[in-house]
SEGU-833436 format. One record per residue (C-alpha): x, y, z. Coordinates in steps of 0.25 Angstrom, whole numbers, plus 2048, in hexadecimal, padded with zeros to 3 digits. Last residue first. Example, Ala and Ser with C-alpha at 12.3 -4.5 7.8 and 13.67 -1.06 7.14 Angstrom:
<recs>
<rec u="837" v="7FC" w="81D"/>
<rec u="831" v="7EE" w="81F"/>
</recs>
This chain:
<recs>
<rec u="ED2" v="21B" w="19D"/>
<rec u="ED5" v="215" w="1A9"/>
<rec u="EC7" v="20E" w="1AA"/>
<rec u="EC7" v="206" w="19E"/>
<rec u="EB9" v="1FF" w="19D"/>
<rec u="EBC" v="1F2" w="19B"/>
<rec u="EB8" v="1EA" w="18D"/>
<rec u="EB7" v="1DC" w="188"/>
<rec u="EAB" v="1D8" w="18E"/>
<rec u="EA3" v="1E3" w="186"/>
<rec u="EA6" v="1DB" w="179"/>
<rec u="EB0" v="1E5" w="171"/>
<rec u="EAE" v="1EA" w="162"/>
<rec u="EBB" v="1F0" w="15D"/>
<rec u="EBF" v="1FF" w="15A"/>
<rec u="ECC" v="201" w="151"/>
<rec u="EDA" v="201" w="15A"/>
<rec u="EE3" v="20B" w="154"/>
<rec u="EDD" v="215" w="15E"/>
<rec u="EE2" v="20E" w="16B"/>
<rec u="ED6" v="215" w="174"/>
<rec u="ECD" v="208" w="16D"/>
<rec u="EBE" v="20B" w="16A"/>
<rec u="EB6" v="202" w="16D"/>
<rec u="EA9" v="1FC" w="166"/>
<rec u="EA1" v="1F3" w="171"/>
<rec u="E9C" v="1E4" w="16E"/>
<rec u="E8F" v="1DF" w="16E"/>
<rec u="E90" v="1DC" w="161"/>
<rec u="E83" v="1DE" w="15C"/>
<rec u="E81" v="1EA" w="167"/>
<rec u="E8D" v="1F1" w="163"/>
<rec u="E91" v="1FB" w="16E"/>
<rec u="E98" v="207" w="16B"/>
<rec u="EA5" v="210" w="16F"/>
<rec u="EAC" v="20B" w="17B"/>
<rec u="EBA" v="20E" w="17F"/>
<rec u="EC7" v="209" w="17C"/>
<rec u="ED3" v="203" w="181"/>
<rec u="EDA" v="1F7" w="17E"/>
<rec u="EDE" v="1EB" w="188"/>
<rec u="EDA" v="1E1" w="181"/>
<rec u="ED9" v="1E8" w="171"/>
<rec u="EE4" v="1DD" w="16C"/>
<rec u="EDC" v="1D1" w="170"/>
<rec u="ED2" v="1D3" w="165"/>
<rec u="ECF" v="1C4" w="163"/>
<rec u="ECF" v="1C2" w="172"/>
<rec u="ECB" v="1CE" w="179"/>
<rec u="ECA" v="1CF" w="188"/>
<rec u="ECC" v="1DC" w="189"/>
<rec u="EC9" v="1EA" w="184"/>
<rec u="ECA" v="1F6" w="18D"/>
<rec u="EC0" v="1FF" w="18E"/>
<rec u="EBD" v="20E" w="18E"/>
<rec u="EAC" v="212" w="18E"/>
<rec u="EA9" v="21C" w="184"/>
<rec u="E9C" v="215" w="17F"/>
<rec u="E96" v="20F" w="18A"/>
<rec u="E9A" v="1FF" w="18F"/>
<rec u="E90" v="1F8" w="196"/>
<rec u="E94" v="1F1" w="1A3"/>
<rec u="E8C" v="1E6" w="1AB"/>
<rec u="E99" v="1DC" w="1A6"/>
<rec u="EA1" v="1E4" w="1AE"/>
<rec u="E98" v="1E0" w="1BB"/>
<rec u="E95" v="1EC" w="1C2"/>
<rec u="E99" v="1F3" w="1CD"/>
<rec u="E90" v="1FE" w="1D1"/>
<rec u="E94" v="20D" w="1D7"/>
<rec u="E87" v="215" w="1D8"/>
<rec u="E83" v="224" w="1D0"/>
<rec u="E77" v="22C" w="1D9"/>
<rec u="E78" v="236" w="1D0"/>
<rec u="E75" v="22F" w="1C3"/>
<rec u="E7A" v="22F" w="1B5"/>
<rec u="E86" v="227" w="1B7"/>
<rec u="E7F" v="21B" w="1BC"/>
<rec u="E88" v="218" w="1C2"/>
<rec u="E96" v="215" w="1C5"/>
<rec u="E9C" v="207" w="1C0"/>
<rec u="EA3" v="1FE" w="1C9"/>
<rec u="EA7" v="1F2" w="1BF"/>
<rec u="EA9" v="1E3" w="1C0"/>
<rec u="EB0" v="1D7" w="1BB"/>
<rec u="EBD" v="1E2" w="1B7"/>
<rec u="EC5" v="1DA" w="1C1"/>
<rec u="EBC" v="1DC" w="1CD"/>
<rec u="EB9" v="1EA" w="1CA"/>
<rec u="EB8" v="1F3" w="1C0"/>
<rec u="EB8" v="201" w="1C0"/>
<rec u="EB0" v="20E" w="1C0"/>
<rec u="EA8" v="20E" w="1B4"/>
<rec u="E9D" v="219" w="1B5"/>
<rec u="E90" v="213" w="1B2"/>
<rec u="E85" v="218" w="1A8"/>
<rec u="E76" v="217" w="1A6"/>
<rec u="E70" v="20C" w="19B"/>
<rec u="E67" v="204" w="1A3"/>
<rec u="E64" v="20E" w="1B0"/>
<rec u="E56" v="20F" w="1AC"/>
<rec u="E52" v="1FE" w="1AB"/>
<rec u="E5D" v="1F7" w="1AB"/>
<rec u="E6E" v="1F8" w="1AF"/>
<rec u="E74" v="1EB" w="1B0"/>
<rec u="E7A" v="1ED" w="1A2"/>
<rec u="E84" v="1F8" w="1A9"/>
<rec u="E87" v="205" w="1A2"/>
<rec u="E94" v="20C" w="1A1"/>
<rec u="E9D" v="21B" w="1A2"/>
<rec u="EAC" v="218" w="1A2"/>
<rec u="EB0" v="224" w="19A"/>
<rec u="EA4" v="22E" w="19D"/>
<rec u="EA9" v="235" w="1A7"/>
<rec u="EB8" v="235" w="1AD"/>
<rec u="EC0" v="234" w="1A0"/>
<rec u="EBA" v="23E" w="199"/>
<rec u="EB8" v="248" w="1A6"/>
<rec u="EC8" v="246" w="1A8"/>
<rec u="ECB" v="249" w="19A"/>
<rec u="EBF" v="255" w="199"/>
<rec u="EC8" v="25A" w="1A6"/>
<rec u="ED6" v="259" w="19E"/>
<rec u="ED1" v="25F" w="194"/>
<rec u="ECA" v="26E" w="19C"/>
<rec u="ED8" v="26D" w="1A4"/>
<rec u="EE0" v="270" w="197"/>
<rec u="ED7" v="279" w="193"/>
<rec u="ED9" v="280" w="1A0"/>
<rec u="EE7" v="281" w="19F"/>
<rec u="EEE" v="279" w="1AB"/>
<rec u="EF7" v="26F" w="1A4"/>
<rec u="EFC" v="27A" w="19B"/>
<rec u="EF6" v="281" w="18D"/>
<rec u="EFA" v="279" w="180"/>
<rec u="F03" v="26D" w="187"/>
<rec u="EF8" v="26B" w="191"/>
<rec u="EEE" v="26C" w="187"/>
<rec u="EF5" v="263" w="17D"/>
<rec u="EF5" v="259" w="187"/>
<rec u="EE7" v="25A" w="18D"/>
<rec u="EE2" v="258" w="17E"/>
<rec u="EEC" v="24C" w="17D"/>
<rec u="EE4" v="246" w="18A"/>
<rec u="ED6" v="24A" w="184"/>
<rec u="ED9" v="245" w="177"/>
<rec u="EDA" v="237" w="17F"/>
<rec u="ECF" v="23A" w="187"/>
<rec u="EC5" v="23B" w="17D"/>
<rec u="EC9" v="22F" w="175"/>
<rec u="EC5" v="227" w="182"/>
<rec u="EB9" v="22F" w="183"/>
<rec u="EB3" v="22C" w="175"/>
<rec u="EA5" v="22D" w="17B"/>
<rec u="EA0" v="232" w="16D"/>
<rec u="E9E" v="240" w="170"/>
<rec u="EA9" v="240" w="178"/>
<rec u="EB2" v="23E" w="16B"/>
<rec u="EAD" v="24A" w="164"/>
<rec u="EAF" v="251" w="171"/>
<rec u="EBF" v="24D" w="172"/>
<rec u="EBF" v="250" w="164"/>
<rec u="EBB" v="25E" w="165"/>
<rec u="EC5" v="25E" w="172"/>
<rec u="ED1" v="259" w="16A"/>
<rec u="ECF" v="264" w="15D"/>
<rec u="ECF" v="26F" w="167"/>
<rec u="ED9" v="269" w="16F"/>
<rec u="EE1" v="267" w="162"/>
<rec u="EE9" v="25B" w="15B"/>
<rec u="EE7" v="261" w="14D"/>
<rec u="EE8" v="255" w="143"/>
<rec u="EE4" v="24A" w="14D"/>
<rec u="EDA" v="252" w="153"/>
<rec u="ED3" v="256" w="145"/>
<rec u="ED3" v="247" w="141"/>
<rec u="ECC" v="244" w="14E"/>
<rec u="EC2" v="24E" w="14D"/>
<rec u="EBD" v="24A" w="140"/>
<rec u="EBD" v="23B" w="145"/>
<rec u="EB4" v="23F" w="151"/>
<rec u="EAA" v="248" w="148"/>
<rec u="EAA" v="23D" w="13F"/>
<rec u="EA5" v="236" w="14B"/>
<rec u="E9C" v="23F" w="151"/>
<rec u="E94" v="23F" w="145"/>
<rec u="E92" v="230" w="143"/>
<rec u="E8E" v="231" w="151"/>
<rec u="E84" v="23D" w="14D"/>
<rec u="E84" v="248" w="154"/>
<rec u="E85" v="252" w="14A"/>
<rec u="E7B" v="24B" w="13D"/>
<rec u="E74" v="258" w="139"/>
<rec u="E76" v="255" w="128"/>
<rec u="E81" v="25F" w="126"/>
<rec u="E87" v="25D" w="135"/>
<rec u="E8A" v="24F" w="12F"/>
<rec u="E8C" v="254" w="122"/>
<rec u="E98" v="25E" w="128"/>
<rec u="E9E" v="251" w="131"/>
<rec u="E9E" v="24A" w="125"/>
<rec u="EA6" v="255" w="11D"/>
<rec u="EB0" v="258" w="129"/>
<rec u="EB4" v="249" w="12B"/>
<rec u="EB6" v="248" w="11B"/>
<rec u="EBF" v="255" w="11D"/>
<rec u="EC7" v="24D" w="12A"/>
<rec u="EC8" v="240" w="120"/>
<rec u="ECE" v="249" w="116"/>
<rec u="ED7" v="24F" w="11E"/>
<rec u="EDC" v="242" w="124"/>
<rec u="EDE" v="23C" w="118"/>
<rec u="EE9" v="248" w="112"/>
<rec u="EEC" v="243" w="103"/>
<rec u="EEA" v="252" w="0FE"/>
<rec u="EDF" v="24D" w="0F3"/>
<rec u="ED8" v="247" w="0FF"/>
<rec u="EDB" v="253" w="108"/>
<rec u="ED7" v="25D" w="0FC"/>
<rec u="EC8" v="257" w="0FA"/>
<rec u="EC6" v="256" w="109"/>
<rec u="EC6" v="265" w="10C"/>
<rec u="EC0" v="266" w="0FE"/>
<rec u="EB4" v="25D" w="104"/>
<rec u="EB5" v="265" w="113"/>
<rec u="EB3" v="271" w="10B"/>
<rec u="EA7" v="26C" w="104"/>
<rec u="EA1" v="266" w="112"/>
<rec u="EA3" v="275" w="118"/>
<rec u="E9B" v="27A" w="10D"/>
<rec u="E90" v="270" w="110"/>
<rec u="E90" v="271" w="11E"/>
<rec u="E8E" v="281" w="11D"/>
<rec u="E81" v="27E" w="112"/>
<rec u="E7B" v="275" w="11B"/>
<rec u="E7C" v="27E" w="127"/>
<rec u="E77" v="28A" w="121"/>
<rec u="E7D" v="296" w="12B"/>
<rec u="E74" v="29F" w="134"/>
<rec u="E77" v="294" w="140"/>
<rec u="E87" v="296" w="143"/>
<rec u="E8B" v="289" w="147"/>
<rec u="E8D" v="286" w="138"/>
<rec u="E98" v="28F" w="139"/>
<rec u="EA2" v="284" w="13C"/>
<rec u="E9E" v="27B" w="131"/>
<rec u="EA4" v="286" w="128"/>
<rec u="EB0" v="287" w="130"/>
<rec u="EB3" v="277" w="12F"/>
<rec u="EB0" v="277" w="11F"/>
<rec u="EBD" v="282" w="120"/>
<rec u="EC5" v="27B" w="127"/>
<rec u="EC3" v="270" w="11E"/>
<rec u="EC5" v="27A" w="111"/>
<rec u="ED1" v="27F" w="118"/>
<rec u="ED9" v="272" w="119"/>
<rec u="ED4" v="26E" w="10C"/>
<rec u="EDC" v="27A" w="107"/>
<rec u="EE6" v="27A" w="110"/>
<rec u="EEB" v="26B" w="10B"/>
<rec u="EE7" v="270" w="0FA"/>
<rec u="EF2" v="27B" w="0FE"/>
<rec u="EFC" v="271" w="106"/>
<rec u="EFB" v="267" w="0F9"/>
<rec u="F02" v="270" w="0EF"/>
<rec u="EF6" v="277" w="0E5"/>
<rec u="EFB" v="276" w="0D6"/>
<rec u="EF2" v="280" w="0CD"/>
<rec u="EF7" v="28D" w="0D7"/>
<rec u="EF2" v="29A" w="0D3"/>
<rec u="EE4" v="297" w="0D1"/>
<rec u="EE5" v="28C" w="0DA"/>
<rec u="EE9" v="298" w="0E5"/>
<rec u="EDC" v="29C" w="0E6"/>
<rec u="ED4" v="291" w="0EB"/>
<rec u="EE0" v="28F" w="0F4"/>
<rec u="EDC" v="29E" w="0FA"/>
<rec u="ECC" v="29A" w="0FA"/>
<rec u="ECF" v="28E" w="102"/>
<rec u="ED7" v="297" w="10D"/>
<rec u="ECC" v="2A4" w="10B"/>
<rec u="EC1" v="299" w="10F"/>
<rec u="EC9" v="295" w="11B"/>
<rec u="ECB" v="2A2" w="120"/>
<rec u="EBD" v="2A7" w="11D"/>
<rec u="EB7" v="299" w="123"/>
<rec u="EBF" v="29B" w="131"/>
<rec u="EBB" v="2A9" w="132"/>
<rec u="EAD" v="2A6" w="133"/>
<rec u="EB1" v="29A" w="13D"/>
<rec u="EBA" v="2A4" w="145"/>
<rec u="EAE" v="2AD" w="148"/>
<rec u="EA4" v="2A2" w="149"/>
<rec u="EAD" v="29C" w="154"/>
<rec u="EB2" v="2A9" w="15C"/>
<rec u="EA8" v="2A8" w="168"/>
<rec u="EAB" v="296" w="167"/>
<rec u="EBA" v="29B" w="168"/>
<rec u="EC5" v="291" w="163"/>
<rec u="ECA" v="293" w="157"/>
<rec u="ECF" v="288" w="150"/>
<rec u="EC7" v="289" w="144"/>
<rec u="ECC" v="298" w="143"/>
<rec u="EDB" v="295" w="145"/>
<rec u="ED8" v="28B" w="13B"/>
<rec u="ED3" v="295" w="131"/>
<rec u="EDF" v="29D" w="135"/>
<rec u="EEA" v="294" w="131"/>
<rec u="EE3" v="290" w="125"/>
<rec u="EE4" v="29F" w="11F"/>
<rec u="EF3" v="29D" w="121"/>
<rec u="EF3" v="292" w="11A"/>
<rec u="EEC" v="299" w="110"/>
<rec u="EF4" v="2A5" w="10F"/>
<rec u="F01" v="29C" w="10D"/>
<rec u="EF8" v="294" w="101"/>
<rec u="EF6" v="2A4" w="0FC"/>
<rec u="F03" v="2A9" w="0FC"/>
<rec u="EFE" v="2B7" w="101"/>
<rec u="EF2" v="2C1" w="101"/>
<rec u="EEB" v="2B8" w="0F6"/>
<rec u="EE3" v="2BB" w="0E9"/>
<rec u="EE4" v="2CA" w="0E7"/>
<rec u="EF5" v="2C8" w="0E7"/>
<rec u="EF5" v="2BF" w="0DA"/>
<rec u="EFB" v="2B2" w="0DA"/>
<rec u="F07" v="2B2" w="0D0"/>
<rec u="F11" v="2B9" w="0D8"/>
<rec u="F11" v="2B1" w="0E6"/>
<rec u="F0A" v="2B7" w="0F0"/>
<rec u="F12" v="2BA" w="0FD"/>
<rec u="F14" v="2B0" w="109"/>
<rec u="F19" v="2B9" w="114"/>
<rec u="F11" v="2C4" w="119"/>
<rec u="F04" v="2BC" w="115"/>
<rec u="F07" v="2B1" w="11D"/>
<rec u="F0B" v="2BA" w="128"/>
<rec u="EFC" v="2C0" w="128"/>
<rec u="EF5" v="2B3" w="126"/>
<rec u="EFF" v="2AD" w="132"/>
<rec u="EFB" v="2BA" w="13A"/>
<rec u="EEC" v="2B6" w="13A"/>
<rec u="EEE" v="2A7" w="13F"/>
<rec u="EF7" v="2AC" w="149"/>
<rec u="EEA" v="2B5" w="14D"/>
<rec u="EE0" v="2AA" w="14C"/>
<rec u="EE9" v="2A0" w="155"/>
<rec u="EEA" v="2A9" w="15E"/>
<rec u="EDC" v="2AD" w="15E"/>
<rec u="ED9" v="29C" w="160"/>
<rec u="EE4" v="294" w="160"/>
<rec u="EF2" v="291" w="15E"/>
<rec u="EF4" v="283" w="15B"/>
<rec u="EFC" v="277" w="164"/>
<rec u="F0A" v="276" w="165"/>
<rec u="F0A" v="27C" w="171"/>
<rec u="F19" v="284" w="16F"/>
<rec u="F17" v="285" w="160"/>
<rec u="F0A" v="289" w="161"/>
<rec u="F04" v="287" w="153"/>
<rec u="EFC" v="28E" w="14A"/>
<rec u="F06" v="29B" w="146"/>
<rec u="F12" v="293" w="147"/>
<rec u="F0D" v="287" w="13E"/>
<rec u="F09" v="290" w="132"/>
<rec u="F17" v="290" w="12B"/>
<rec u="F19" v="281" w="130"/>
<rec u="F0E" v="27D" w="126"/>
<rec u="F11" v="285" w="11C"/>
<rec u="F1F" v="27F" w="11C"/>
<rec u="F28" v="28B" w="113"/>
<rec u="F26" v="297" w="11D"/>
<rec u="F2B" v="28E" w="129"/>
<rec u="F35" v="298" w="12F"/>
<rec u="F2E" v="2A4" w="12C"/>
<rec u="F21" v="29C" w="133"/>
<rec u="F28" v="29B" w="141"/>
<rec u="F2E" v="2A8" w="140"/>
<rec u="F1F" v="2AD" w="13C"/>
<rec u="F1A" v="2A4" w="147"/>
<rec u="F23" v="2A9" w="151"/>
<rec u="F20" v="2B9" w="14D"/>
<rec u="F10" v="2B5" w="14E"/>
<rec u="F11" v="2AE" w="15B"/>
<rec u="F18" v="2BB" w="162"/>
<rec u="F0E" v="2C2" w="15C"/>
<rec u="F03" v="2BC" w="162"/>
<rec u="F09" v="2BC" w="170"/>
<rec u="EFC" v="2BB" w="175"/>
<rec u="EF0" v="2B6" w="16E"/>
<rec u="EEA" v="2AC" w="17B"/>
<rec u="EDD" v="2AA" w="17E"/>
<rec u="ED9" v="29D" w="178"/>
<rec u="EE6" v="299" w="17F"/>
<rec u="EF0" v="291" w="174"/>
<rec u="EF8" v="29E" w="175"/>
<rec u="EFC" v="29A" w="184"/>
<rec u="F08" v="293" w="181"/>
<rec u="F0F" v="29E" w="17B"/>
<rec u="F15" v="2A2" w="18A"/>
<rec u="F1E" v="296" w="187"/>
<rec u="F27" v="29D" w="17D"/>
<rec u="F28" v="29A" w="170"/>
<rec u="F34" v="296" w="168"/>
<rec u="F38" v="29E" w="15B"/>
<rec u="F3D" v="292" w="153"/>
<rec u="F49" v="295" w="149"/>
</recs>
């Protein structure tokens, strides 16, 4: 039988909040009793709001994390033929229960607390690995969900000792190159497992590592894996921890569009998580409005010469049936003019939403949506990025395109 929880446990998604500690414990035990075959459902209740349906975090997630150690090892007893020297409890239970704190750790949420949870992070994960390591000697024929956990850990565990990188007394090159070795194992047992997307996330991990290895951190190339990596982590834990990280991965690249629409189901879950009127929910849907409002419909004008060639235009509207434009400008200066312009005067910036038209050989992308990502000057043709993500990105002449102004 379910134990339903009232509403007043909405608020233990707070950064504040560890009350009714206990009370959450007895559900998820109840919870867990009744689940003890599905390792997977046994540890659910003690990560997972069922009422939010998002993650406990921070000190109460530490502190669930804690007691499901200490209920693990209450209930899931050695089995005779491994010795009691070597593991407090069944040790692939111990292990998943370990996991369930190094992740706690990761996601914790306290720049003060951050070295403090890092240090830890690599003690849990390390006893995690360590543990499996074990069990072989007692366990020839490993199922799938133990070598799972184990890459699982060894990635988690390469991302905590990139972490204490920050700290200056430690040796950089010899920190990267131990979190490279447990992002290899991390991706040596997801190919052997089967799981693509775990692979390509450890092959993310291990570039991104030689990257910083070799003092390349702002590079485009960089930026880009660091998108892609962010991407697969969304996708697998939809979070608005994980969404903003993304959402400033993709400002970096004037991927506005994109930007808004995690932003819009980042305002949802928050509303869901904490009410229309939390502050955190406020704070996302204020960068929404800034993101749509500055910087979305920002051009230049081929007329300009001399010192104002180059400088930027706000996009107001067109006129005239779209033969002409008012623009607002230029944006760096105080004494900013409204112009219209001929459409044909404008010069489209990276970031800029269009719509496609006028395409003959490629009529299906008329009326498609996407933004501008690049020139190419032997062309002479724009790269866009379509909103409608099972559309590739296509060269387009600037006289097919219109700035979207409803975006």
């Amino acid at each position: 039988m379910h134990i339903p929880l009232t509403k007043s446990y909405a608020h233990i998604l707070t950064s504040h909040s560890s009350a009714h500690l206990n009370c959450i414990v007895e559900y998820a035990k109840k919870q867990s009793n009744e689940n003890h075959v599905d390792i997977g459902m046994f540890m659910l209740p003690w990560e997972y709001c069922s009422q939010c349906k998002q993650n406990y975090r921070n000190k109460l997630r530490l502190n669930l994390a804690d007691e499901v150690i200490k209920f693990t090892k209450e209930i899931f007893p050695l089995s005779e033929r491994v010795p009691s020297s070597e593991f407090p409890c069944d040790p692939y239970r111990y292990a998943e229960a370990l996991y369930v704190k190094s992740k706690a750790l990761a996601n914790y949420n306290d720049d003060d607390k951050a070295d403090e949870m890092n240090e830890e992070g690599i003690k849990v994960t390390t006893e995690i690995v360590s543990t499996i390591d074990k069990m072989r000697e007692y366990t020839p024929v490993f199922p799938k969900q133990i070598t799972q956990l184990e890459g699982l850990a060894y990635n988690q565990l390469g991302m905590f000792i990139i972490d204490s990188i920050t700290n200056n007394e430690v040796d950089k090159e010899e920190v990267s190159k131990r979190a490279i070795k447990c992002f290899e194992k991390a991706r040596e047992n997801a190919i052997s497992n089967g799981e693509v997307e775990n692979a390509e996330i450890a092959t993310s991990q291990i570039e991104q590592t030689q990257f910083m290895l070799n003092g390349i951190n702002t590079s485009p190339e960089k930026r880009r894996y660091n998108i892609k990596f962010l991407q697969k982590q969304y996708k697998l834990n939809p979070n608005i921890d994980v969404g903003m990280n993304l959402i400033y991965a993709y400002m970096s690249e004037k991927r506005f569009m994109e930007c808004q629409r995690i932003l819009v189901e980042l305002v949802e879950m928050s509303r869901r998580l904490h009410g229309a009127n939390h502050d955190e929910t406020q704070g996302l849907i204020d960068i929404l409005d800034q993101i749509k409002s500055v910087g979305t419909q920002i051009v230049q004008l081929k007329s300009d010469e001399g010192e104002s060639k180059g400088r930027g235009y706000m996009a107001l509207r067109y006129v005239e049936d779209g033969k002409k434009c008012i623009v607002e400008g230029p944006t760096d200066s105080n004494a900013k003019q409204t112009l219209t312009v001929e459409s044909d005067d404008i010069i489209y910036t990276i970031g800029v939403p269009v719509t496609i038209h006028g395409l003959v050989k490629a009529s299906h992308l008329n009326g498609k949506e996407g933004e501008v990502r690049s020139f190419d000057e032997e062309k002479q043709r724009h790269e866009i990025l379509f909103e409608d993500e099972s559309l590739k990105p296509c060269l387009v002449k600037p006289t097919n395109l219109k700035i979207s102004f409803d975006v």
